[in-house]
N, C-alpha and C positions, 0 to 999 in steps of 0.2 A: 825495966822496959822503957820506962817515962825516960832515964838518962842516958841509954841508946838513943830515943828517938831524937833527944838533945843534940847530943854528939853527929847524929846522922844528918840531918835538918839544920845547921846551925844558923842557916842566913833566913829563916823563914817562920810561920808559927807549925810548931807539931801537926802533922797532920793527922788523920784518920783515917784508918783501914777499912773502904766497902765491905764490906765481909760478901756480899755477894753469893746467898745461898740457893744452891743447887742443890736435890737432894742426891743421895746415894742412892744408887739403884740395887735389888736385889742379888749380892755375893760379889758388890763391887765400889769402890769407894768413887766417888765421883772429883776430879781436878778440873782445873781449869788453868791456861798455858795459851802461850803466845812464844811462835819458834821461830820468827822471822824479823828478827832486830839488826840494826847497824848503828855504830857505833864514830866516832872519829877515825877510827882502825881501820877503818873500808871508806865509804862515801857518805858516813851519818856527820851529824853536826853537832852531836852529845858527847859525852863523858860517862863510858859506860853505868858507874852508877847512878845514873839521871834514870834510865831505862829499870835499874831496879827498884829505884825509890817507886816510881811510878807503875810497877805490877805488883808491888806491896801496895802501894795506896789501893790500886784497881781491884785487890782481891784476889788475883792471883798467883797461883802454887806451882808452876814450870815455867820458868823460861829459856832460851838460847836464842845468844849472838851468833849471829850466823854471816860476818864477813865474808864481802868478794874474796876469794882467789885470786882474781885477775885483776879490779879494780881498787883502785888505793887512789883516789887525789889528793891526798892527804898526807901522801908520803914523804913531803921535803921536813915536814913537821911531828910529825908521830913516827915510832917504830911498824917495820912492815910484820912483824910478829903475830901472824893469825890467830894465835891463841892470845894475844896480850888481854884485848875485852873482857876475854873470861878469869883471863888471871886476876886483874883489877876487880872486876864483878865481883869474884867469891867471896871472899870474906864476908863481904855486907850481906850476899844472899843468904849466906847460912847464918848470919846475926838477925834477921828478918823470917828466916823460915822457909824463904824460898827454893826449890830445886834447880839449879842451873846446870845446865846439860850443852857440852861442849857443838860446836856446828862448823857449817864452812857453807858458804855459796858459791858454788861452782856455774860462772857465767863466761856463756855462748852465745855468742860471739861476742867479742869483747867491746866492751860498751864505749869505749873511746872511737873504735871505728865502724861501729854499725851503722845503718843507713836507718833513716828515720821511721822505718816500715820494713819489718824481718820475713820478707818471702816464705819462710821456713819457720816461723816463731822463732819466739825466745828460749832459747835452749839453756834456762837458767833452774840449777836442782840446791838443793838445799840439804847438806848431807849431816846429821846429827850424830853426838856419840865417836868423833873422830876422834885419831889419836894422832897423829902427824898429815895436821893439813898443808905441812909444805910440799908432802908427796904430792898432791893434789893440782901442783901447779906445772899443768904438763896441755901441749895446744889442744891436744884431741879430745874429743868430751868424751867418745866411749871409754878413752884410756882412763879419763880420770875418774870417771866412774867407777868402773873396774877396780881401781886404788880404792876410792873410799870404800866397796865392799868388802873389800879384802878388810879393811880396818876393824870389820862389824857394822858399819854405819847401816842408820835408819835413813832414806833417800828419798826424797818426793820432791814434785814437778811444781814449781811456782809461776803462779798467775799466768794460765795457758792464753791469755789474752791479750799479754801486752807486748805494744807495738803494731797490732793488727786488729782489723773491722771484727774479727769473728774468730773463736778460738775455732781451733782443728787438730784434727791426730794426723801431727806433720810429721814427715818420716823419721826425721830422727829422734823423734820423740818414741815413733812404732818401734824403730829397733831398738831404742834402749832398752825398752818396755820387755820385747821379745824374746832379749837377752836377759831378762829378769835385773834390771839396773837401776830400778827405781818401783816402789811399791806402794806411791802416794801422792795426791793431788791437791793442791789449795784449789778449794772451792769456792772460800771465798782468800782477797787479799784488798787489805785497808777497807775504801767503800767499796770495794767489786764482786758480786757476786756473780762466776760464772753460769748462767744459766742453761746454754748449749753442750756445756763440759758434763752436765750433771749426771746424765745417763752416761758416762763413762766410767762411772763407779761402781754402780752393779756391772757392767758387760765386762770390766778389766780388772775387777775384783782390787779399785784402790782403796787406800784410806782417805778419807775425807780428813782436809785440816784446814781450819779459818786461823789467818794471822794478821796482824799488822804491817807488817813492814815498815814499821817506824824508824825515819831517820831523824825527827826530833823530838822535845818531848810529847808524848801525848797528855791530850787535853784531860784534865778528872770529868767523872760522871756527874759532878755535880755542877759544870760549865756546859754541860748536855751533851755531852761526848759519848759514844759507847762503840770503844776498839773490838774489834773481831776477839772472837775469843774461840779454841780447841776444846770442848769436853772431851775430857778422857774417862775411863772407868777401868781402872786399876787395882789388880789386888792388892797393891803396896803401895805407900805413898811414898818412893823413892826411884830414882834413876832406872832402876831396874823394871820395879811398875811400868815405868812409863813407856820404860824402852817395848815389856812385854806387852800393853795394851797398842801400841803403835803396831807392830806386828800382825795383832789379830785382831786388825778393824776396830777397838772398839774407843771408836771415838764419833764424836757429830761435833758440824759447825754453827756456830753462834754467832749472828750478824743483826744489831738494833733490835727487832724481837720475834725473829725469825728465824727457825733452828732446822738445821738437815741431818738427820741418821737414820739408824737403824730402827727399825719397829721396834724390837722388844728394847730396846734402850731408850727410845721417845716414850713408851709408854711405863718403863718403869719412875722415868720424870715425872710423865705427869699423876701417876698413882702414888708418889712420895711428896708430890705436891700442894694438892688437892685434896680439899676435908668438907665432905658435906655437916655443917655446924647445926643443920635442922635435922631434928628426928624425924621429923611425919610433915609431908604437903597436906594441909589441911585445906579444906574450903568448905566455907559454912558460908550461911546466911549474913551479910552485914561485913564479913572478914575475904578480905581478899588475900588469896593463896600468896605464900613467898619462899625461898629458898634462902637460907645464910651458907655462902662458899668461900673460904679461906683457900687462900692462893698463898703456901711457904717459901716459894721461889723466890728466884730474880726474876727470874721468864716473865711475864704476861701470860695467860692465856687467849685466845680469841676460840667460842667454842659457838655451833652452831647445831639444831637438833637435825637428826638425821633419821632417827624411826622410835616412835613411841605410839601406844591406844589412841586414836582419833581424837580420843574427850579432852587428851592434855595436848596443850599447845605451847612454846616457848619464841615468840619473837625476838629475829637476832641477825646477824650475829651478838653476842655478846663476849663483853671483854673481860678478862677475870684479871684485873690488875695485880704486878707482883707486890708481894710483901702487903697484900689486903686483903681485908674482906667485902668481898660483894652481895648484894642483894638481889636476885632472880626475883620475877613475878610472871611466872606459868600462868595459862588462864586453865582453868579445868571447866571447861564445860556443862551446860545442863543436862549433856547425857550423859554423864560419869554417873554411874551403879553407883547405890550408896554403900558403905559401909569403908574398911580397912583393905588396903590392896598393897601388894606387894608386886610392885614391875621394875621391869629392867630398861631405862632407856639405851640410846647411845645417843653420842655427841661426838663430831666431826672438831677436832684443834685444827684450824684453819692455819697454825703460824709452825704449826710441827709437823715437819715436810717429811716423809717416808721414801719418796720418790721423785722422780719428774711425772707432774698433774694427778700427783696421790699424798692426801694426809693422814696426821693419825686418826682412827676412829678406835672411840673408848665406851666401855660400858658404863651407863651411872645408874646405880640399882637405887629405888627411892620408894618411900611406903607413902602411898594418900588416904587420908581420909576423907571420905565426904558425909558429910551430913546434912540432912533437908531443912 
């Protein structure tokens, strides 16, 4: 591995792989991906393996190039071959570990003559899993839609916001949708998180997917960077996983430490996350109560108390840093009963989003003693 990483690196010192752990949730293996890259091949200003060096640095296990269709300024200089990205890419991916999954971006209206503000959005989809993205290069977008499903492609709607004040379900966005032509949303894209978009996930039954759309390299995490990132939860960690968790929702997006999905998938996070390190909240005479909480993740926690016995108190919010342990100091009260108790509190995760203006809320069962 040392003399790959030689050969791959050769102008630079080795670098080091975030390992960036998430856990796996129950009967699923947990990925992380970024499906929205550009390359030289489209409008990026990279060399596709730039983009995989740097999701192997980043910790991540899927990605796809997802070249314009339509846009190439690029082309007096580079081949206009849609697929060239991923051609160049593979090797090193699968020398690295990584899944790379073929793409195409199919952009509406064409970015060379659009007006600086799209009355209509941006009618720009992102289609994964293609086999001949040259079919793809055809004026009408239902038509080209239509084409990539026929291929199999997995299809989702990119950055409902840009080019305008305020994302909206523009019509031709409704009739794609209608027609069943797209069955996925960037919720977030780069630093954007659509906020108005978000209740269009549950009501249109999309996938949630946070990407980059990196057109150069991105920055490492340890320069304080942190690129949008896809959790997937996959029964296989292969193309096919990926394709099959993309399908049935189950994915959430990951944007600086702030995560949107499903409940039972936020909370199987934070239950594979999260290790109460103390056996018993004690308080006694002299000893002020404390809690040790080991946080596995990358995530953060921010948790805040939401219902416990009056006697226990916990001032907060509090932050449960990833890859640390934190120290709690509950106050237990002069009216806590003495002896041994077994309760159940909950804790609201302020940064693990369920819905629009709904978080996760989690049980944390804790045993106190009090003695006089």
């Amino acid at each position: 591995m040392l003399l790959l990483l030689v050969a791959v690196f050769p102008h630079a010192q080795v670098p080091s792989r975030d390992p960036l752990p998430v856990p796996d949730i129950p009967g699923f293996r947990t990925l992380k991906g970024d499906f929205h890259l550009h390359s030289v091949f489209s409008d990026g200003n990279v060399w596709p393996t730039v983009h995989v060096q740097d999701a192997w640095r980043d910790g991540l296990d899927v990605i796809a190039f997802t070249e314009h269709a339509e846009y190439q300024p690029h082309a007096k200089d580079v081949q206009t071959n849609l697929l060239r990205s991923y051609e160049i890419a593979k090797p090193l991916a699968d020398q690295l570990g990584l899944i790379l999954l073929t793409g195409i971006e199919i952009t509406k209206p064409d970015p060379w003559k659009a007006p600086p503000v799209l009355p209509e959005g941006a009618q720009h989809f992102n289609a994964l899993f293609v086999t001949d993205p040259e079919a793809l290069r055809t004026p009408d977008l239902m038509d080209a839609l239509r084409r990539a499903k026929a291929q199999g492609a997995f299809i989702f709607w990119n950055h409902p916001r840009f080019r305008v004040d305020r994302a909206r379900w523009f019509p031709p966005i409704a009739q794609a949708h209608e027609q069943g032509l797209f069955s996925g949303m960037e919720l977030v894209n780069g630093p954007d998180f659509y906020r108005e978009a978000y209740p269009w996930v549950a009501e249109r039954r999309l996938t949630i997917l946070a990407n980059s759309d990196a057109h150069d390299p991105v920055p490492p995490r340890a320069a304080g960077a942190r690129r949008p990132i896809t959790l997937l939860f996959v029964r296989t960690a292969d193309a096919e996983g990926v394709r099959e968790a993309l399908v049935e929702r189950r994915t959430a997006a990951w944007q600086h430490d702030e995560v949107w999905g499903a409940e039972e998938h936020l909370a199987g996070i934070w239950h594979g996350a999260i290790r109460l390190e103390t056996p018993a909240l004690t308080r006694k005479p002299g000893t002020p109560p404390y809690l040790r909480v080991r946080n596995t993740s990358a995530i953060p926690m921010t948790i805040a108390l939401r219902r416990a016995p009056e006697w226990l108190l916990l001032p907060g919010p509090v932050r449960l840093d990833a890859a640390r342990v934190t120290f709690l100091r509950p106050t237990v009260t002069p009216a806590a009963p003495p002896g041994e108790h077994r309760i159940q509190i909950e804790v609201e995760v302020l940064n693990l989003h369920t819905g629009p203006d709904r978080n996760l809320v989690v049980p944390l069962p804790l045993t106190v003693a009090v003695t006089r």
